[in-house]
C-alpha positions as CSV (number, residue, x, y, z in Angstrom):
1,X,-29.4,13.6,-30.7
2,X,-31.3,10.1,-29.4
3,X,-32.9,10.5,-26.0
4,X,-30.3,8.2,-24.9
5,X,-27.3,10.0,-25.6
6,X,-28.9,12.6,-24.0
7,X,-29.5,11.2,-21.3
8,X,-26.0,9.9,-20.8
9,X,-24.4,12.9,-21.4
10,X,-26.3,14.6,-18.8
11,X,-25.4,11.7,-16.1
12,X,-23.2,12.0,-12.9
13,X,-20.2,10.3,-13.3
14,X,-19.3,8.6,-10.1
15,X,-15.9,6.9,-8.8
16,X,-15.4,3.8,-9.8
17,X,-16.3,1.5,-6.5
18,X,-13.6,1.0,-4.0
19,X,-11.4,4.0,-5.7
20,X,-11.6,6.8,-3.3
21,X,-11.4,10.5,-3.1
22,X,-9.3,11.7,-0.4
23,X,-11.3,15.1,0.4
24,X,-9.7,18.4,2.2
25,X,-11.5,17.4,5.6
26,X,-9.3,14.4,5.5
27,X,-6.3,16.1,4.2
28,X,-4.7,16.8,7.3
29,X,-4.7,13.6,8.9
30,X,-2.9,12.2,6.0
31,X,-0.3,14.9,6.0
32,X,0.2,14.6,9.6
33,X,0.6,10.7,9.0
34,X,3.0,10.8,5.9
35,X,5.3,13.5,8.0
36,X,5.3,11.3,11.1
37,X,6.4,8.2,8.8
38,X,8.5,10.2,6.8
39,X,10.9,11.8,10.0
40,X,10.8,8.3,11.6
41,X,11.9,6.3,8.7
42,X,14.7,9.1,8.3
43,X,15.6,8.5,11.9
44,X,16.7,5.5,10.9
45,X,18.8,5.6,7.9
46,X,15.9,4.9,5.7
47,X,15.7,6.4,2.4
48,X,12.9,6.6,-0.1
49,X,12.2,5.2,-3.6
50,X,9.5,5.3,-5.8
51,X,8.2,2.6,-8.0
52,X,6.2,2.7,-11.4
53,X,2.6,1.8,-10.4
54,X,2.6,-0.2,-13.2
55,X,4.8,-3.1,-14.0
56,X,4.9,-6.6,-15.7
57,X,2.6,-9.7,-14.6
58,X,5.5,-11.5,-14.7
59,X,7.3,-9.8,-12.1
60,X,4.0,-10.6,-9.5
61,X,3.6,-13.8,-10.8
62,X,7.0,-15.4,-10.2
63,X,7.0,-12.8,-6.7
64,X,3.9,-13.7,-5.2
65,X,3.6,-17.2,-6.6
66,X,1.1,-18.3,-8.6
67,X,-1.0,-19.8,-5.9
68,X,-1.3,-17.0,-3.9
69,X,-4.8,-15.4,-3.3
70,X,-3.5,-11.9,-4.9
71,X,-2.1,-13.7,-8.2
72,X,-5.2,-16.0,-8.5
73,X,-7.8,-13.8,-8.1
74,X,-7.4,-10.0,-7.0
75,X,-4.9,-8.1,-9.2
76,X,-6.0,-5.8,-11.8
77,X,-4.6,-6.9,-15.1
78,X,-4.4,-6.0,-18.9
79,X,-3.0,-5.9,-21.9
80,X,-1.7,-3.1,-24.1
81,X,-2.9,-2.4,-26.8
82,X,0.0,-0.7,-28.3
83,X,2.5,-3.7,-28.3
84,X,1.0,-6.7,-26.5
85,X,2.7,-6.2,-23.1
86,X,1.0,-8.2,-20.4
87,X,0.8,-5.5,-17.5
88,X,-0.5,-5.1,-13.9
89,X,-1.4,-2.0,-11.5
90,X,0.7,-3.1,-8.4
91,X,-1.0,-5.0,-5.9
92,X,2.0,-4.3,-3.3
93,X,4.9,-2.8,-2.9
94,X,7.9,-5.5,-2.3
95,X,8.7,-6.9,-5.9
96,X,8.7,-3.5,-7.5
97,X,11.3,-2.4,-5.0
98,X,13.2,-5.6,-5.4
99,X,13.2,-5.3,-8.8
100,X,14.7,-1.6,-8.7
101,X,17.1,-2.7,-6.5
102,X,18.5,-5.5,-8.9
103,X,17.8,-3.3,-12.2
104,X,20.2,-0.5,-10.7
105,X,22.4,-2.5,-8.3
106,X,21.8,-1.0,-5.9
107,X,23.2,-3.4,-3.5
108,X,26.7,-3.5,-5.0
109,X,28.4,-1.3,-2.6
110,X,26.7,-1.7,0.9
111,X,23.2,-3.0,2.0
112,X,20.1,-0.5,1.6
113,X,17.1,0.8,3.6
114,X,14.8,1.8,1.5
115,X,10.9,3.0,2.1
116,X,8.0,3.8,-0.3
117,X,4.5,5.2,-0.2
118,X,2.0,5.3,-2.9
119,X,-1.3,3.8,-4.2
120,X,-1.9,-0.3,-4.6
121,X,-4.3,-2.1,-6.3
122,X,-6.6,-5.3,-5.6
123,X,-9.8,-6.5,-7.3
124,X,-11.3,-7.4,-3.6
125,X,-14.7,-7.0,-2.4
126,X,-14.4,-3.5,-0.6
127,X,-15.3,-3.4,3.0
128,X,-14.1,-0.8,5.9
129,X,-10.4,0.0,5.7
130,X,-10.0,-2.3,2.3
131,X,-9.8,-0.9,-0.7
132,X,-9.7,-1.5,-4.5
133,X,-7.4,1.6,-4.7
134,X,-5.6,1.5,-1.3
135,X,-2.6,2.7,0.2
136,X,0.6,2.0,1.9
137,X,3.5,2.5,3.6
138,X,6.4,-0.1,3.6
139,X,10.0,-0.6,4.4
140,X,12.6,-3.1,2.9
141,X,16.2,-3.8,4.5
142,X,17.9,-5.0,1.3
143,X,21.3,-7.5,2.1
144,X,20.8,-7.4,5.9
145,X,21.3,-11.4,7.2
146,X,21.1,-10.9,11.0
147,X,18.0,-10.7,13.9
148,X,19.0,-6.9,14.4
149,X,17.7,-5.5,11.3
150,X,14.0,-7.6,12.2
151,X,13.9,-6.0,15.4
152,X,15.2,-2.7,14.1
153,X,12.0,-3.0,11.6
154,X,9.6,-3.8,14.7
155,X,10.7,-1.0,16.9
156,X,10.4,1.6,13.8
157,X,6.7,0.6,13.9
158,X,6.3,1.3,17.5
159,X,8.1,4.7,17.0
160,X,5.2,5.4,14.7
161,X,2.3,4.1,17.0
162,X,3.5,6.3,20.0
163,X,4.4,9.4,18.1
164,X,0.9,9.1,16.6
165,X,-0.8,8.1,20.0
166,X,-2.1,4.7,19.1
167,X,-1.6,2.5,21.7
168,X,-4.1,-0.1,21.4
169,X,-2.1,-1.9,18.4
170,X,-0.4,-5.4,19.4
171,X,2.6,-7.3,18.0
172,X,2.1,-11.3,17.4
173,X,5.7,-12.8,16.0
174,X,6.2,-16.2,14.8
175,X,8.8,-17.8,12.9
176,X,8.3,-20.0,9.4
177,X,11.5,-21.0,9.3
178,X,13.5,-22.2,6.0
179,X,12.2,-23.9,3.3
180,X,13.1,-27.3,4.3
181,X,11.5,-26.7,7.7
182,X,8.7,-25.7,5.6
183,X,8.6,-28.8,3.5
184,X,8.4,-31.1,6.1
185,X,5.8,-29.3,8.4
186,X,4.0,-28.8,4.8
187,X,3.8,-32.6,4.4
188,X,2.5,-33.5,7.7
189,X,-0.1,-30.6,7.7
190,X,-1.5,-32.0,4.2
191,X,-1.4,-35.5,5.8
192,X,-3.3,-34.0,9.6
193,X,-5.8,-31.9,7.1
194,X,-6.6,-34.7,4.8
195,X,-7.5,-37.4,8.0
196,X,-10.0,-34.3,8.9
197,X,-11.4,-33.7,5.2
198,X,-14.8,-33.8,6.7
199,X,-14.5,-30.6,8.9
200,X,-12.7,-28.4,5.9
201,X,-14.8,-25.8,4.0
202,X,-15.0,-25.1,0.5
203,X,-11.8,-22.5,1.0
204,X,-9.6,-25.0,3.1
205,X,-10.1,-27.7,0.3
206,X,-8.9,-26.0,-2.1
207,X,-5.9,-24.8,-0.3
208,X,-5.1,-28.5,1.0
209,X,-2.5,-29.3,-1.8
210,X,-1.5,-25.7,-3.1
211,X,-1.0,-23.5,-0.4
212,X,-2.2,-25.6,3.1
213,X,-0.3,-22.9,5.7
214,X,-3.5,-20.3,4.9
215,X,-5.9,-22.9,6.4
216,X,-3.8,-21.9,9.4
217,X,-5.4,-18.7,9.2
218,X,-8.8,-19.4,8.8
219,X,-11.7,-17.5,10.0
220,X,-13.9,-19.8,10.3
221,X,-15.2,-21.2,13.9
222,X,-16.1,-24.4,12.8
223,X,-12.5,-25.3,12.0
224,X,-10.6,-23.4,14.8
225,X,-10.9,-26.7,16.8
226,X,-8.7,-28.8,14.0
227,X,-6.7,-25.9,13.3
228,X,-5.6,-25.2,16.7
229,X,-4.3,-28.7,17.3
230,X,-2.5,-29.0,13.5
231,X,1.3,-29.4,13.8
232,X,3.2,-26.3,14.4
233,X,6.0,-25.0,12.3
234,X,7.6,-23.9,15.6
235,X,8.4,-27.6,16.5
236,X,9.9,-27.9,13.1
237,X,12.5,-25.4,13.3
238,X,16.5,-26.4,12.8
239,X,19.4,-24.8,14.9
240,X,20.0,-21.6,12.6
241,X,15.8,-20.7,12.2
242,X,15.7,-21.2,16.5
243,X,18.8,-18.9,16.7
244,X,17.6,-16.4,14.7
245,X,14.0,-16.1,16.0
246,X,15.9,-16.0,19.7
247,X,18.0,-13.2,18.9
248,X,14.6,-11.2,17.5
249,X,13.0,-11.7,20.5
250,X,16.0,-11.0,22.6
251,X,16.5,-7.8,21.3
252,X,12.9,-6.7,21.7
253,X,12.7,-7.7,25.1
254,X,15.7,-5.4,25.7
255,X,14.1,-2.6,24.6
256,X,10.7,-3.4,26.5
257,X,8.5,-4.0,23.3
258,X,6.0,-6.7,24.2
259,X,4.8,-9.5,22.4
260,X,3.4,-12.6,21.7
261,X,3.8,-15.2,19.8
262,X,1.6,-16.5,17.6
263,X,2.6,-20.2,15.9
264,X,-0.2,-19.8,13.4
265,X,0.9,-16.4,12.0
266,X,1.7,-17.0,8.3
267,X,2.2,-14.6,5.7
268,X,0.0,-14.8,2.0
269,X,3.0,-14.6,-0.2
270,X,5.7,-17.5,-1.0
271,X,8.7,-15.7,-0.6
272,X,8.4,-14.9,3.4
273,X,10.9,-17.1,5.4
274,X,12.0,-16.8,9.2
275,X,10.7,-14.4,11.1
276,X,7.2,-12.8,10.5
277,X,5.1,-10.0,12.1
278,X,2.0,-9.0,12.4
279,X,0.4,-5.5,14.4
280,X,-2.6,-5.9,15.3
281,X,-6.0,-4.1,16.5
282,X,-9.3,-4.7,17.5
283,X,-10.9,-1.2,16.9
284,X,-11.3,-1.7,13.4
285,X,-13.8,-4.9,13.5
286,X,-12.4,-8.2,12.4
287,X,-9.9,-7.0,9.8
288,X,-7.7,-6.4,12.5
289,X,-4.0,-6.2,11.0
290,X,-2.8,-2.6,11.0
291,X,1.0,-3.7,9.3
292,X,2.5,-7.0,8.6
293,X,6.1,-8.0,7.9
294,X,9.0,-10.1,7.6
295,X,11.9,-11.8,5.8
296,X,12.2,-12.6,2.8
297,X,15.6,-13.8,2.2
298,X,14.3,-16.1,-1.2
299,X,12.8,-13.8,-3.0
300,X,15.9,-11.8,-4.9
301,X,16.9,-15.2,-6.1
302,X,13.7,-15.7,-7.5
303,X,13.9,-12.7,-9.6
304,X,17.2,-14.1,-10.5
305,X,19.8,-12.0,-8.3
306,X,22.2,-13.3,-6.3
307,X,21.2,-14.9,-3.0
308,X,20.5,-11.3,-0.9
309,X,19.3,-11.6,2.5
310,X,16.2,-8.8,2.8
311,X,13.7,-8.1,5.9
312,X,10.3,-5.2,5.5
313,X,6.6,-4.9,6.4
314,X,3.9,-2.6,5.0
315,X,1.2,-1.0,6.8
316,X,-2.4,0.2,5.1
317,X,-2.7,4.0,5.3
318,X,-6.3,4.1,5.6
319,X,-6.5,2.0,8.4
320,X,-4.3,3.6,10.2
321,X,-6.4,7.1,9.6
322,X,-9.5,5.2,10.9
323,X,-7.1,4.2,14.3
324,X,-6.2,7.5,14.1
325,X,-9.8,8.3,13.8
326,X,-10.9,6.2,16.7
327,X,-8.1,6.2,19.0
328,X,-5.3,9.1,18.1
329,X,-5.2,12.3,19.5
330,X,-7.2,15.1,18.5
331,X,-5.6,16.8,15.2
332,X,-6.1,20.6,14.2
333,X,-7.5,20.5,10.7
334,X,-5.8,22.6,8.1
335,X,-5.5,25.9,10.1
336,X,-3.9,29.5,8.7
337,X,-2.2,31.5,11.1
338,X,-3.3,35.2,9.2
339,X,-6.9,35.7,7.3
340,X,-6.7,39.1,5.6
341,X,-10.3,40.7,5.3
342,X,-10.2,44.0,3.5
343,X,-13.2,46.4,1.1
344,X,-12.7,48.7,-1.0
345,X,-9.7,48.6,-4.3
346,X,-6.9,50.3,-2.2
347,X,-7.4,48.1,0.5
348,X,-7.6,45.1,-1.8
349,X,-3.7,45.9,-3.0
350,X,-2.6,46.7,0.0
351,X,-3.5,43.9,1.4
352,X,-2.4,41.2,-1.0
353,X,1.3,43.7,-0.5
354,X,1.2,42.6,3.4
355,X,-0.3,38.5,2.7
356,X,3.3,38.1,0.7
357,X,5.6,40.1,3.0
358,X,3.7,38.0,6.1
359,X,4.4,34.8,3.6
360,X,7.7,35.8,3.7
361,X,8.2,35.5,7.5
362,X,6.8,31.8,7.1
363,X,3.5,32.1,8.2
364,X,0.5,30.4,6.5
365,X,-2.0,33.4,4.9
366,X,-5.0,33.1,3.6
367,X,-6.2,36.2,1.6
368,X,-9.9,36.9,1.1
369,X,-10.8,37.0,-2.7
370,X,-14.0,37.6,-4.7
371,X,-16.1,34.8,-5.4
372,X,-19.2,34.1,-7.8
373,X,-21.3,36.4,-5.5
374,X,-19.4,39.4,-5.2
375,X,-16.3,40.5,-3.0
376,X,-18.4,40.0,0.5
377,X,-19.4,42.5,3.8
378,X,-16.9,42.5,6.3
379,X,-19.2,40.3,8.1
380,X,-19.2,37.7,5.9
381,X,-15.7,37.4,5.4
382,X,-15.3,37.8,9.2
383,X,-17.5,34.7,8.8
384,X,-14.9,32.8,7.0
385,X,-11.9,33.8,8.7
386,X,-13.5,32.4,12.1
387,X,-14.1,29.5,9.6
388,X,-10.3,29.5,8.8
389,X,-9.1,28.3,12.2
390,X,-7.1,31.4,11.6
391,X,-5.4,32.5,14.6
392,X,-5.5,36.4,13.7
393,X,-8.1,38.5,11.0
394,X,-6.3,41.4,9.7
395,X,-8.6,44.1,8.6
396,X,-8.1,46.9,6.4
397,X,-10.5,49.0,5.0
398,X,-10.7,52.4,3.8
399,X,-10.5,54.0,7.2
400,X,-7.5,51.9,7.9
401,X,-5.7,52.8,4.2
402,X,-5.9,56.7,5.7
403,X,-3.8,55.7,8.6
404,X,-1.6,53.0,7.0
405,X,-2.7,50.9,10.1
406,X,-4.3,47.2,9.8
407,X,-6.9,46.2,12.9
408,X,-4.8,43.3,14.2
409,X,-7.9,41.0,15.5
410,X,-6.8,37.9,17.8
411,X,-10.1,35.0,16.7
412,X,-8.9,32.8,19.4
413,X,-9.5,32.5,23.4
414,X,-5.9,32.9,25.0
415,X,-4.5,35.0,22.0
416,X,-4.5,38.2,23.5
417,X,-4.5,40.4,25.9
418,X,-8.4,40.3,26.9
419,X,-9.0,44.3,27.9
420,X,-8.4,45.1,24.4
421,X,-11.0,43.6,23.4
422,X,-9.1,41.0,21.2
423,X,-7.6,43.6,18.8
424,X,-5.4,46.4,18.3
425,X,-4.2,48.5,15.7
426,X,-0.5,48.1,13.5
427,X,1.1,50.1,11.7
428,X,1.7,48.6,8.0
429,X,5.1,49.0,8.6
430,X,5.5,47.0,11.7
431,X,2.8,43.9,10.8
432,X,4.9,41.1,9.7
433,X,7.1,42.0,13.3
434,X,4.1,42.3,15.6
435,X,1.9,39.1,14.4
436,X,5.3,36.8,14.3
437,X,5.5,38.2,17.9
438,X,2.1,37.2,19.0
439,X,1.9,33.7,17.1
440,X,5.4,32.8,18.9
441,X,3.5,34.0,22.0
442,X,0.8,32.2,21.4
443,X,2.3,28.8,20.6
444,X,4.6,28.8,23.7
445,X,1.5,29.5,25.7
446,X,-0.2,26.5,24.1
447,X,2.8,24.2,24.7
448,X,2.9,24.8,28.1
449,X,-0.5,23.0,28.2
450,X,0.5,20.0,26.0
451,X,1.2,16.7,27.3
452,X,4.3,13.7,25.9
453,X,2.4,10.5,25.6
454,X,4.4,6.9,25.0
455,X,6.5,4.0,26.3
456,X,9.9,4.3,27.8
457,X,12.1,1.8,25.3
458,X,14.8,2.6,27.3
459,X,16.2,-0.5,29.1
460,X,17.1,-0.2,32.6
């Protein structure tokens, strides 16, 4: 074998960049975020679907629009080599919904809420909270026409902020109106931009003609001057677009959700019309938008349905773990409520006899079991049940097999009753009865000490 095969077959392989492992430490963040979502969402008549995380070009292309920064330069696309099909790992979430929802017809009887989770993909420089591999969460109203569903949407997202104790996240709402609103404000702002050529950067310039709105949301100081005094779409807004935006913000001021609104909120793909929302935060540097959302009443036609009206956002999952991070409130990691330490064969099968009937009752067990080095001392698994955030260590060894009796040890402060020195022996046969006892105990007693955080959308 040449030196260099050698040496490749002996090299770490690595993730690719930007595609990351989500590790156990993590784990429970996540899980506590997806059920939060999930129970919410449910809450309100939403139900879930689940896209291929591959699909055509096409269906981005004619979704997104061609000029959009995602179609131009950031999705991740081949094609196979089996038959020629021109394909593309999903860079969002929307069109593949949309498309489901026209493939199946699923509209034909009554509108649909629907909601997905799952992996997306984009060929962007990674930098904190953006990924090439990313996640997110997202909900589409499919065939809803009024201001209700919009504010429905918005107040589902603050549902999620407080139940996750976030509170430093901020809404900015602005309407883009219809596409004729569009046209017209479109044609002025080309004709403002191009009288102030000199000012524009390399980016704006080649937005003036294809896409101008995005100058709008430029990061640039040097142009925040011009940009702030460019014609606003607001002013450009017909009867039905002004009605509509009212009744959003009518609704949300009933049910004390502030806002503001920002009249240089646009959104990066084509299909967005009316109302459009942004949350965002400042804990997580500039990259500040934790969801984004909107109407999108265009785009089923587009993908050649009939004329549907349809609202949604989506919201990154790891940002919201790094607000979660920075600002939630404090999360258990992945805790067992029974570690079973035992030495010695008999003790061995007895124990993994009383991990399944404790399984049984519900409660999470963790089982000690050999590892490369042996079974362990008691004191090193004693070591890794205090490692377990396991509220109890059951021991039984062979003294214990003699008397059918486990040593029933309570590893937390508040567990137990103190003058017993934290443990107590059980009879095998009354176990499951006597831990299910103390961990309903125990939780009660750590209830009373919790605290209900949130705003009151009630209105008075």
């Amino acid at each position: 074998m040449s030196e260099n095969k050698k040496s490749e077959k002996n090299e770490k392989i690595v993730s690719v960049k930007g595609m990351n492992d989500l590790l156990p430490a993590d784990a429970a963040l996540w899980e506590l975020l997806e059920n939060t979502v999930q129970s919410i969402l449910k809450s309100y008549g939403f139900q879930q679907i689940r896209t291929p995380i591959v699909e055509a070009t096409a269906l981005f292309a004619r979704g997104l629009g061609t000029v959009s920064d995602i179609v131009e330069k950031e999705m991740y696309s081949f094609v196979d080599a089996m038959n020629g099909d021109h394909l593309t790992l999903r860079p969002e979430g929307t069109a593949g919904v949309v498309r489901a929802v026209l493939e199946h017809n699923l509209t034909y009887d009554s509108p649909k809420r629907l909601w997905y989770i799952g992996p997306m993909f984009r060929h962007e420089k990674p930098q904190r909270g953006r990924y090439r591999q990313f996640h997110q969460i997202g909900a589409e109203a499919v065939g809803f026409s009024g201001p209700d569903i919009d504010a429905e949407l918005i107040m589902l997202c603050q549902r999620l902020w407080d139940d996750l104790g976030l509170d430093k996240i901020r809404l900015e709402l602005n309407s883009i109106g219809n596409a004729e609103e569009r046209q017209q404000h479109r044609a002025d702002l080309i004709a403002y931009f191009e009288s102030h050529k000199d000012v524009l950067d390399a980016d704006a310039q080649r937005r003036l003609y294809t896409n101008p709105l995005r100058i709008l949301d430029t990061k640039n100081p040097a142009m925040q001057e011009i940009v702030n005094a460019a014609p606003q779409l607001l002013s450009y807004l017909g009867e039905e677009s002004r009605a509509h935006f009212e009744g959003v913000q009518k609704i949300l001021r009933h049910n004390n959700i502030p806002f503001t609104i920002n009249p240089r909120l646009v959104r990066g793909m084509d299909y967005y019309n009316r109302t459009v929302f942004e949350w965002v935060s400042d804990q997580l540097g500039s990259q500040g938008t934790v969801c984004g959302g909107g109407r999108y009443d265009p785009l089923i036609e587009i993908f050649g349905g009939k004329p549907t009206p349809a609202c949604g956002f989506a919201m990154g999952v790891e940002r919201l773990i790094e607000l979660m991070k920075v600002s939630g409130e404090p999360y258990a990691p992945n805790q067992c409520d029974v570690y079973l330490v035992h030495q010695g064969e008999e003790a061995q099968l007895q124990s993994s006899v009383l991990a399944e009937r404790l399984r049984d009752a519900g409660l999470d067990v963790v089982l000690h079991c050999a590892t490369s080095n042996g079974s362990g001392s008691f004191k090193s698994q004693m070591k890794r049940a205090d490692a377990s955030g396991a509220a109890f260590a059951l021991i039984i060894g062979e003294d214990e097999i003699a008397q059918s009796k486990v040593v029933v040890k309570a590893m937390r402060a508040g567990r137990a009753d103190e003058s017993q020195n934290n443990q107590t022996s059980v009879p095998f046969d009354s176990l499951v009865e006597y831990v299910v006892d103390q961990i309903v105990a125990g939780d009660e007693h750590s209830h009373d000490h919790s605290h209900s955080h949130g705003h009151d959308h009630t209105h008075h």
